[in-house]
C-alpha positions as CSV (number, residue, x, y, z in Angstrom):
1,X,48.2,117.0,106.1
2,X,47.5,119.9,103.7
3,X,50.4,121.8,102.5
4,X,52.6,124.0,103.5
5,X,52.8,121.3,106.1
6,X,53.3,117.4,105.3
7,X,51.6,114.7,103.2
8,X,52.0,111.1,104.6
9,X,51.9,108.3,102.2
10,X,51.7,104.4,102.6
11,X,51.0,102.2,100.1
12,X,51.2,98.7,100.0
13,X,50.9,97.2,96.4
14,X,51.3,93.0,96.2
15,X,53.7,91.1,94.7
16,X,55.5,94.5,96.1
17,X,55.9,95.9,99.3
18,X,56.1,99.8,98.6
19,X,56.4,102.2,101.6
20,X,56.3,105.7,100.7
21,X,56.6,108.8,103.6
22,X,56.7,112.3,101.4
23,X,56.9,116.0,103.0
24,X,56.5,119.0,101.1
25,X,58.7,121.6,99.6
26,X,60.4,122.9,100.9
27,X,60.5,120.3,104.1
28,X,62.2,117.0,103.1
29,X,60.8,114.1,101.0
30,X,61.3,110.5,102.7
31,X,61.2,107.3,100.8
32,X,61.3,103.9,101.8
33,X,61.0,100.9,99.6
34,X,60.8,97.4,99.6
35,X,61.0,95.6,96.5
36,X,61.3,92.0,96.6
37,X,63.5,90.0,95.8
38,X,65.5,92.8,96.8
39,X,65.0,94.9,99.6
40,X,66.1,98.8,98.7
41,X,65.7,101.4,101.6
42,X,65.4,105.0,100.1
43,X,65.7,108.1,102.4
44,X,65.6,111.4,99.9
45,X,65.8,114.9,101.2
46,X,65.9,117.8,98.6
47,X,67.9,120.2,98.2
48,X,69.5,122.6,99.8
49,X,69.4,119.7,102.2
50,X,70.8,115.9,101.9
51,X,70.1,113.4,100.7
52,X,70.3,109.9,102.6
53,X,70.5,106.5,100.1
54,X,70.4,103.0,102.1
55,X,70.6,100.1,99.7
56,X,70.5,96.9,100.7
57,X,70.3,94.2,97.4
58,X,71.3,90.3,97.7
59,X,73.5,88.7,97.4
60,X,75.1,91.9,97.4
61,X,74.4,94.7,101.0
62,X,75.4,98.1,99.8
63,X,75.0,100.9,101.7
64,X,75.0,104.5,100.2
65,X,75.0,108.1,102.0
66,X,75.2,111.1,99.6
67,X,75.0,114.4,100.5
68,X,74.4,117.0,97.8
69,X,76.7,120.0,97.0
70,X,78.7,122.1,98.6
71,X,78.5,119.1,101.1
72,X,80.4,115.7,100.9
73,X,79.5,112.1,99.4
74,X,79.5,109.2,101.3
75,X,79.7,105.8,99.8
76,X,79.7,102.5,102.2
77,X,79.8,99.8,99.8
78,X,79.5,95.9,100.9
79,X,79.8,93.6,97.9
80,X,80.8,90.1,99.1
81,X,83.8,88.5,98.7
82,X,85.2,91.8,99.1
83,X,84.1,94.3,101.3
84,X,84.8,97.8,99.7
85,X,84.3,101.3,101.6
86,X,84.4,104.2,99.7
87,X,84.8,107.4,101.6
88,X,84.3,110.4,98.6
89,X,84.5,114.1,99.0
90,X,84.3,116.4,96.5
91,X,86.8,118.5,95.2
92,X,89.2,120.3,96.2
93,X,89.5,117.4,98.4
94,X,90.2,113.6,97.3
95,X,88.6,110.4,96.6
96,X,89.8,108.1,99.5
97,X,88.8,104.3,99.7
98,X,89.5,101.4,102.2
99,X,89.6,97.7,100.4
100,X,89.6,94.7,102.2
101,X,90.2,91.7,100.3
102,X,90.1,88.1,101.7
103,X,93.1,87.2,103.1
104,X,95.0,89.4,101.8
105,X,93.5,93.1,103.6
106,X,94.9,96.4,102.9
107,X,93.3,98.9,105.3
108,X,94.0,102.8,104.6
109,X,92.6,105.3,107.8
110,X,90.2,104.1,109.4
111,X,89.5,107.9,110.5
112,X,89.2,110.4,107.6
113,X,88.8,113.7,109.1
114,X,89.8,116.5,106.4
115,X,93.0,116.6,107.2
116,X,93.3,113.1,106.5
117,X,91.9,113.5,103.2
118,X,94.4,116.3,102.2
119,X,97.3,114.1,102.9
120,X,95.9,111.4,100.7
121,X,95.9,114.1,98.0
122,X,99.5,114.1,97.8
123,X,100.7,110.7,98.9
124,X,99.3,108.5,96.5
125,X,102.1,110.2,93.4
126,X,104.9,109.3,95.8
127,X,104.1,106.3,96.0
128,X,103.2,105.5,92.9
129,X,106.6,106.6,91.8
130,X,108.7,104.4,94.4
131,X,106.7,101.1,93.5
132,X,108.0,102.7,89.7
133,X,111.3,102.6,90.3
134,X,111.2,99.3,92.6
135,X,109.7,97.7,89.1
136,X,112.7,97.7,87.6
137,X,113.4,94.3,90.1
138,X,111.1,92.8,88.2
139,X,113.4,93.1,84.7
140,X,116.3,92.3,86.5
141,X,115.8,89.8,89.0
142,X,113.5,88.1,86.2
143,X,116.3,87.8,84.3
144,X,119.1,86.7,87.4
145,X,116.2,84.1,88.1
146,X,115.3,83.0,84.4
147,X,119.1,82.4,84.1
148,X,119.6,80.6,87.2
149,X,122.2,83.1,88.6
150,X,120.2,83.0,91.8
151,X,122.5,85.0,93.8
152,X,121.8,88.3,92.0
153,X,118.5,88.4,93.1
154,X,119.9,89.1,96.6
155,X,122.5,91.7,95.4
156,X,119.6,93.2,92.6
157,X,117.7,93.5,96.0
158,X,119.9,94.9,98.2
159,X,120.8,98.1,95.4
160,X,116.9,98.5,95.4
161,X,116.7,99.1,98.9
162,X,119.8,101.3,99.2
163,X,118.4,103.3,96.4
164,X,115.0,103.6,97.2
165,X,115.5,104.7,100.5
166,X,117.8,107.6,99.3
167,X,115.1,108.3,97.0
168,X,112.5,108.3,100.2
169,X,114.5,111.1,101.7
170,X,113.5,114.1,99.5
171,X,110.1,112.9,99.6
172,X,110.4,112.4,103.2
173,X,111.2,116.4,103.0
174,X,108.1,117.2,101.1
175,X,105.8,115.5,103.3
176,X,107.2,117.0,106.4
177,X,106.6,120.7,104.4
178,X,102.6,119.4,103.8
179,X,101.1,122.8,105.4
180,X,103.4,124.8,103.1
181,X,102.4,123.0,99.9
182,X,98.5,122.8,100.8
183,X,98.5,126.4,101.6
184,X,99.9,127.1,98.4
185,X,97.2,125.2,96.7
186,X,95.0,127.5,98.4
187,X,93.6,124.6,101.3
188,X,92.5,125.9,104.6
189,X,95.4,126.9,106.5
190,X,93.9,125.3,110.2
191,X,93.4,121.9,108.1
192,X,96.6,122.0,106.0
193,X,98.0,122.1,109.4
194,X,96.1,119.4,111.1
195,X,97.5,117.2,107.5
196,X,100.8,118.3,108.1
197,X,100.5,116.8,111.3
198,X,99.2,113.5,110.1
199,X,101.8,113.3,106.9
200,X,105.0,114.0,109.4
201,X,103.7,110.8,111.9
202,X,103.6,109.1,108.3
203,X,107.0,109.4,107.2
204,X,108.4,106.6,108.7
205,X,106.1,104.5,106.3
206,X,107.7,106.0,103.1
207,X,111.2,104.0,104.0
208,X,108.9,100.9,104.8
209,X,107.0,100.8,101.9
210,X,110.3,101.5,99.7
211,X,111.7,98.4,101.7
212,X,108.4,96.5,101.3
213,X,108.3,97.0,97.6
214,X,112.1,95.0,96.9
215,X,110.7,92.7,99.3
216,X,107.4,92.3,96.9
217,X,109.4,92.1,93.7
218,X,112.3,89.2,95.3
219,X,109.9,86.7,96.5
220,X,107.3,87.6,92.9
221,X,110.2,86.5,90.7
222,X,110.4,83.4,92.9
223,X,106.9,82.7,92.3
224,X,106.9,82.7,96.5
225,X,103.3,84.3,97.2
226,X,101.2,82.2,99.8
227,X,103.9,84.3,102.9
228,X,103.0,87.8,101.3
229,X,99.5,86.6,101.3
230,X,100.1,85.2,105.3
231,X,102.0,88.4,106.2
232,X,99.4,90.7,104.7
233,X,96.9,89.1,107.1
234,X,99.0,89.3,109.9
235,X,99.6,92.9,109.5
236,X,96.6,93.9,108.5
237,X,95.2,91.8,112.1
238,X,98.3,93.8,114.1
239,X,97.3,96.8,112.1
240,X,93.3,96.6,113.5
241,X,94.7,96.2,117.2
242,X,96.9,99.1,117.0
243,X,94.7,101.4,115.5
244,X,92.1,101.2,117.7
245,X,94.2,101.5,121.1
246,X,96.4,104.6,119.5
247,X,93.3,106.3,118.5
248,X,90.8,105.4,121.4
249,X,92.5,104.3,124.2
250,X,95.4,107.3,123.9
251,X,95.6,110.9,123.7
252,X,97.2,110.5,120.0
253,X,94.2,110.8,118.0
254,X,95.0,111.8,114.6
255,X,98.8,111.5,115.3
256,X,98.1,107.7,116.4
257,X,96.2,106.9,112.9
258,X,99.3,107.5,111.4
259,X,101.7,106.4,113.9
260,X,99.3,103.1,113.1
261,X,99.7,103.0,109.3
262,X,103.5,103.5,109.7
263,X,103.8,100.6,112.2
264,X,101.9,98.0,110.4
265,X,104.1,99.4,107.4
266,X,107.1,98.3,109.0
267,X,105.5,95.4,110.4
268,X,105.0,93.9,106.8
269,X,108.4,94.8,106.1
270,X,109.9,93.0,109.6
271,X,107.5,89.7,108.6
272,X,109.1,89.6,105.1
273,X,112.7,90.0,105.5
274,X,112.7,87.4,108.8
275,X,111.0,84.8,105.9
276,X,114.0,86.1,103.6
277,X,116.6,84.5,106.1
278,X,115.5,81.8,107.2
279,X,113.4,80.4,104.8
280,X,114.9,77.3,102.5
281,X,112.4,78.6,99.9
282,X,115.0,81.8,99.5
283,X,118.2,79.6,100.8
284,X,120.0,80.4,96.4
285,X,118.8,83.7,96.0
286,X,119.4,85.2,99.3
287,X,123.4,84.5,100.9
288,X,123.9,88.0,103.0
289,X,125.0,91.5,102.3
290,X,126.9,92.1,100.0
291,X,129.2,95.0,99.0
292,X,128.4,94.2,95.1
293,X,125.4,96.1,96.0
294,X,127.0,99.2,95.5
295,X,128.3,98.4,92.0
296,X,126.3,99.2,88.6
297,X,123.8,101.8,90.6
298,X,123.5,103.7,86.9
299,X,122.7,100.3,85.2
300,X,119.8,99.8,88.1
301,X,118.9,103.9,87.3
302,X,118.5,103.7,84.1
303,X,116.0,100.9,84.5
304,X,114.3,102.3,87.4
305,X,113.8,106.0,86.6
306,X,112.2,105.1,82.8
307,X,110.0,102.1,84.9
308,X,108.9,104.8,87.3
309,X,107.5,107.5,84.5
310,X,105.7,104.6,82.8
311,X,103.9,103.5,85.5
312,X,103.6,107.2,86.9
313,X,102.9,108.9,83.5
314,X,99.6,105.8,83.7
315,X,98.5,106.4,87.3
316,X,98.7,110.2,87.1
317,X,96.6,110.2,83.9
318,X,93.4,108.8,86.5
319,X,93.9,111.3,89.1
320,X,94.0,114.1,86.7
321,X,90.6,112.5,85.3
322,X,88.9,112.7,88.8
323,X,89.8,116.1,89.1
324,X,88.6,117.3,85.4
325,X,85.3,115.0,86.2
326,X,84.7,117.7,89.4
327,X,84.1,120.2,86.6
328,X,80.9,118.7,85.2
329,X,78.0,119.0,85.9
330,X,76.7,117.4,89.5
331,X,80.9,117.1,90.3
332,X,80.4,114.3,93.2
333,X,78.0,111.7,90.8
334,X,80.7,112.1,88.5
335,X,83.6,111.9,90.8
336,X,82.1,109.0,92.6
337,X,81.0,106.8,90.1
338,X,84.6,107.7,87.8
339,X,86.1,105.8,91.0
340,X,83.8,103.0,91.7
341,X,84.6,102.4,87.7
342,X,88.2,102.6,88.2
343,X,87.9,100.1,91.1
344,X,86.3,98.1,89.3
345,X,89.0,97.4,86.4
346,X,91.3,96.8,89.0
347,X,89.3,94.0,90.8
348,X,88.5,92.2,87.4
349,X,91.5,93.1,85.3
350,X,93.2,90.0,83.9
351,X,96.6,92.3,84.2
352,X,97.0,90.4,87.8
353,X,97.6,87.1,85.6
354,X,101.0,88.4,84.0
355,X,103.2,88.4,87.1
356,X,104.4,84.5,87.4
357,X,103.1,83.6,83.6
358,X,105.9,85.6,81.9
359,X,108.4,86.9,84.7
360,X,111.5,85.2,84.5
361,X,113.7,85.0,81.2
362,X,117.1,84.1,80.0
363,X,119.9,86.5,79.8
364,X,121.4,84.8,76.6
365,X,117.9,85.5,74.6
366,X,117.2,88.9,76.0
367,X,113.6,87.6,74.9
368,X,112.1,87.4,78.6
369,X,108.7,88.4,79.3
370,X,107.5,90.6,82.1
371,X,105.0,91.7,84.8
372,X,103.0,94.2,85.2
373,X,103.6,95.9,88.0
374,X,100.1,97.0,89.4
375,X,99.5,93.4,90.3
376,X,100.4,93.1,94.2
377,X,100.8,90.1,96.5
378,X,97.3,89.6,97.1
379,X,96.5,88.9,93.4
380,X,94.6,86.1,94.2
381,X,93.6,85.7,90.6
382,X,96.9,84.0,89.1
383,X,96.5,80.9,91.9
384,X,95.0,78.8,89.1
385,X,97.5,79.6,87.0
386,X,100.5,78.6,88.8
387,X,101.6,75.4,86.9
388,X,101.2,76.9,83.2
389,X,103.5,79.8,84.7
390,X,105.9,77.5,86.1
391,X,105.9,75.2,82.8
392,X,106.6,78.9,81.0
393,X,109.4,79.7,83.5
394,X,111.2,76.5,83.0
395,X,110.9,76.5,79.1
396,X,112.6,80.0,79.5
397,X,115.3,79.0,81.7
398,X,116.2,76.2,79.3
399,X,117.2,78.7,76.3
400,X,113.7,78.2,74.7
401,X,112.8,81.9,73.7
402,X,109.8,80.8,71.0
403,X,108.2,79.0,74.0
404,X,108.2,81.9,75.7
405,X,106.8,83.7,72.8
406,X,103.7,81.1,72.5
407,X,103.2,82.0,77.0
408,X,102.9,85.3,75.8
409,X,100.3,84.3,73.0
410,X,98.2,82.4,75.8
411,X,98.2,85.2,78.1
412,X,97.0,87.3,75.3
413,X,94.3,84.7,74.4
414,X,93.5,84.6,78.3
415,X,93.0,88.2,78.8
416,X,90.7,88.2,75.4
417,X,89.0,85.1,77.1
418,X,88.5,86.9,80.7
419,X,87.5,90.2,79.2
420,X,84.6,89.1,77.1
421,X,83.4,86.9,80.0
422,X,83.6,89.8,82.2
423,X,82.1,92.5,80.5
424,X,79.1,89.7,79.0
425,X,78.7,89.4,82.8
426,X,78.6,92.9,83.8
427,X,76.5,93.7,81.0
428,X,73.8,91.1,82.5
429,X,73.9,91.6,86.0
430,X,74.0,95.7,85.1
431,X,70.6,96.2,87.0
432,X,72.1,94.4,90.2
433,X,75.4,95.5,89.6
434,X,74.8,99.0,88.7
435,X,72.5,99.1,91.8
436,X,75.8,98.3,93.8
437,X,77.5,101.3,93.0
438,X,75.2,104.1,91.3
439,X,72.3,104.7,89.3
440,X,74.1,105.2,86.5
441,X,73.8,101.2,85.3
442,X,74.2,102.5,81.9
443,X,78.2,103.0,82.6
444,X,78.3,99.6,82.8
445,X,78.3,99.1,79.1
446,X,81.5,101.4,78.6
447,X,83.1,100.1,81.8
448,X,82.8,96.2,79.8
449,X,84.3,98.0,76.9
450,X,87.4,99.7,78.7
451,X,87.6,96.2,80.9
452,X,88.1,94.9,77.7
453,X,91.0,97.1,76.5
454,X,92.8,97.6,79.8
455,X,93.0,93.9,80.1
456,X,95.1,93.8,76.5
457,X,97.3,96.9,77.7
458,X,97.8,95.5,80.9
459,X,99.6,92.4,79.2
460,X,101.3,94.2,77.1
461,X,102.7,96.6,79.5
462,X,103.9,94.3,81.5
463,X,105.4,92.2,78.4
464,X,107.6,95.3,77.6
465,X,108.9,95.7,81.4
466,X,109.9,92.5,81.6
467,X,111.7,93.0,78.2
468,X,113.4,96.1,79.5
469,X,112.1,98.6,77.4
470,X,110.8,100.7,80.2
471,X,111.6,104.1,77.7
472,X,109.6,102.8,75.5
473,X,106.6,102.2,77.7
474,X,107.3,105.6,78.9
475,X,107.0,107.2,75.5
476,X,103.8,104.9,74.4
477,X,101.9,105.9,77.9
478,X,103.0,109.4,77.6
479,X,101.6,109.4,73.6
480,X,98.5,107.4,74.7
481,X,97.4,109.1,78.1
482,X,98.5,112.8,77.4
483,X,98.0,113.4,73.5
484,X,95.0,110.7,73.1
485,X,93.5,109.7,76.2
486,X,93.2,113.4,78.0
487,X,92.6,115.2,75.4
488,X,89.5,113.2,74.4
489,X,88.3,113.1,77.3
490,X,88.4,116.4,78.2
491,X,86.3,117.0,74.2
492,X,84.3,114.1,75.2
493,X,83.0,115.9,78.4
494,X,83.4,119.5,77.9
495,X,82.6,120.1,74.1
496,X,80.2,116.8,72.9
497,X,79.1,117.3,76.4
498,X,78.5,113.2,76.9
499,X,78.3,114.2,80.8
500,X,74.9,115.6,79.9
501,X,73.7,112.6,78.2
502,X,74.8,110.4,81.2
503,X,72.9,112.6,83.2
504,X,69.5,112.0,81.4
505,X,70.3,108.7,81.8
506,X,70.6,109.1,86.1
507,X,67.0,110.4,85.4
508,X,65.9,107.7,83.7
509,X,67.3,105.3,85.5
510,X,65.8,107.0,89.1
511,X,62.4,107.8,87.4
512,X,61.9,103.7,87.1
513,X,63.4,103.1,90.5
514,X,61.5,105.4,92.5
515,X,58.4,106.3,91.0
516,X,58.0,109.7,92.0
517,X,55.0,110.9,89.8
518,X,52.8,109.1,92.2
519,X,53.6,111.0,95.1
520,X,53.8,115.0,93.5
């Protein structure tokens, strides 16, 4: 049809099957493509309207729905063995993600309405900084453990919790004040509202997940993983259930999503602490409550607070990237794909390999090794490593510090190992992987290169928490992040303006996919 009105295009062009549907400016352009041996569905609408990406590409099925600006982005991302949604909205609002892992599932609101995503502004700091101060178990029942004085991990545990969930109550206060706060920020009042809502119905899960955390570190010092794997399941099973009846089949709505999270919260804690009791596998370590709990709180402080602004002073250092990338140029490609990239470290980082290789030390060496902390109880990733780590453990507890040394040698060696493998695979696959996430398959190079580093500082890290030199992580992460890391950034993007180079690439890249000279 002649313009103003639309032009209808299909073409069919062997070994390919290409399927184009165009309309003029300013109606909406529609593509749809099939290229074998991957099938990629394209449905473009320009702007000041959306624009609609489905992408399916085996063995990966990923599924994409951007919007342009002022508008939100969209990402549903499949990518077998895990199964990743992305949810992104662009700022003022935050990135929220939902990961499910095999076996081991950690679900985060099913429904984001706004509101929802203004709360997940603010909790994320929180509790990044209890799972800080909660990592200071893993210095000191290492060393209880390493020194077979099994009881104190029970008493190291017990001063955690009583701690931790004093510490929950101020933050319990700020969360119940969420309108007052996102107000401030200059949010919509109706939706800070709506968030203060959601955040008040959440407050029970900041003592849960305080309680969860010194339930994480006892049984990781143990090398006891397969029943946080079993109760993660289970919860997040219970968690599925009770979701969909508060939300659907009550009046709750947004007050039952986060009635939901806060139940299966304290469900993973119930699951955990009945396994503490009556499990033989915890019969030394655990014998009852104790009142020597309350003794050497400033000795457990002075481990915790320092533990808490190193892994804080880290974490923080990404959000405050995300929000500088919403000041470049096209804010959600560079939001979105700053995410997927940051996801991506944490799936393939070799960090996850520290916890049981270099854990537990001995208190007469003070030359223990530690974990680092990021690595959760789904870390699937150490499972092959389990007898080196326990031939490391023992060698420790025997008053052998220079074997402990050479663990910390092969773990270094290791993460060299995995890092080159990964980002030579990355680098490869980049046209499928890239494809999985974004255009943009060019990041890949320096997401293999940052892989590579971050797998190095993630050993290390956790090498001086285990040590107990948490104030000295603290000062290294605060040099590194906020007087190098920022800082070049922020030059890197705003002065050599690199964002505009990575943009000419998303045209390049887009030109070759979609070959949209043929149809203009």
């Amino acid at each position: 049809m002649t313009p103003p009105y639309s032009v209808l295009y299909t073409v069919m062009t062997p070994p390919y099957s290409v399927l184009y549907t165009v309309m003029t400016p300013p109606y909406s352009v529609l593509y749809t493509v099939m290229t074998p041996p991957y099938s990629v569905l394209y449905t473009v609408m320009t702007p000041p309207y959306s624009v609609l990406y489905t992408v399916m590409t085996p063995p990966y099925s990923v599924l994409y729905t951007v919007m342009t600006p002022p508008y939100s982005v969209l990402y549903t991302v499949m990518t077998p063995p895990y199964s990743v949604l992305y949810t992104v909205m662009t700022p003022p609002y935050s990135v929220l993600y939902t990961v499910m892992t095999p076996l081991s599932s950690v679900l985060y609101n099913v429904m984001t309405p706004p509101s929802c995503v203004l709360y997940h502004v603010m909790a994320p700091p929180f509790r990044v900084f209890t799972n800080g101060m909660a990592s200071a178990l893993d210095t000191l029942c290492g060393q209880s453990y390493g020194a077979e004085q099994y009881h104190m991990l029970g008493i190291h545990m017990q001063r955690a919790m009583l701690i931790l969930s004093l510490v929950s109550i101020p933050l319990a206060i700020i969360w119940a004040n969420t309108r007052a706060i996102l107000v401030a920020f200059g949010q919509d009042h109706d939706i800070s509202e709506e968030a203060q809502i959601y955040a008040r119905f959440m407050i029970p899960s900041i003592f849960a997940y305080a309680l969860l955390q010194c339930l994480v570190k006892f049984l990781q010092t143990q090398n006891i993983v397969f029943p946080m794997m079993i109760s993660s399941g289970i919860t997040t099973l219970i968690h599925l259930l009770v979701c969909w009846a508060l939300v659907f089949k009550t009046d709750l709505g947004l007050r039952g999503a986060a009635l939901a999270n806060s139940i299966s919260y304290w469900t993973n804690v119930v699951l955990l602490a009945l396994y503490v009791k009556f499990s033989s596998s915890c019969a030394k370590t655990w014998t009852g409550l104790s009142k020597e709990a309350l003794h050497d709180i400033l000795n457990f402080l002075g481990l915790a607070i320092p533990s808490a602004v190193m892994v804080c002073l880290e974490m923080w250092s990404f959000e405050m990237i995300v929000l500088a990338s919403g000041l470049l140029p096209d804010p959600e490609l560079q939001t979105s794909v700053l995410s997927i990239c940051l996801h991506n470290t944490q799936i393939f980082n070799i960090h996850a390999l520290t916890p049981k290789l270099i854990s537990h030390h001995h208190l007469h060496f003070g030359a223990g090794m530690g974990r680092e902390g990021r690595a959760g109880c789904g870390d699937l990733v150490v499972t092959a490593k389990v007898w080196q780590c326990t031939r490391v453990s023992n060698e420790l507890g025997a008053g052998r510090p220079y074997a402990a040394r050479l663990a910390v040698c092969v773990v270094l060696v290791m993460a060299v190992t995995e890092a080159v493998i990964v980002g030579a695979v990355m680098i490869s696959i980049r046209n499928i992987w890239g494809y999985a996430y974004s255009d943009v398959v060019e990041v890949v190079r320096i997401l293999a290169a940052s892989n590579f580093l971050d797998a190095l500082q993630g050993v290390l890290s956790g090498t001086v928490r285990g040590c107990g030199r948490q104030k000295v992580g603290a000062f290294v992460n605060l040099g590194s992040y906020y007087i190098v890391g920022i800082p070049s950034a922020i030059v890197f993007a705003f002065v050599l303006h690199i964002g505009g180079k990575a943009k000419k690439a998303t045209e390049r890249v887009y030109d070759s996919t979609i070959p949209v000279d043929t149809v203009s």
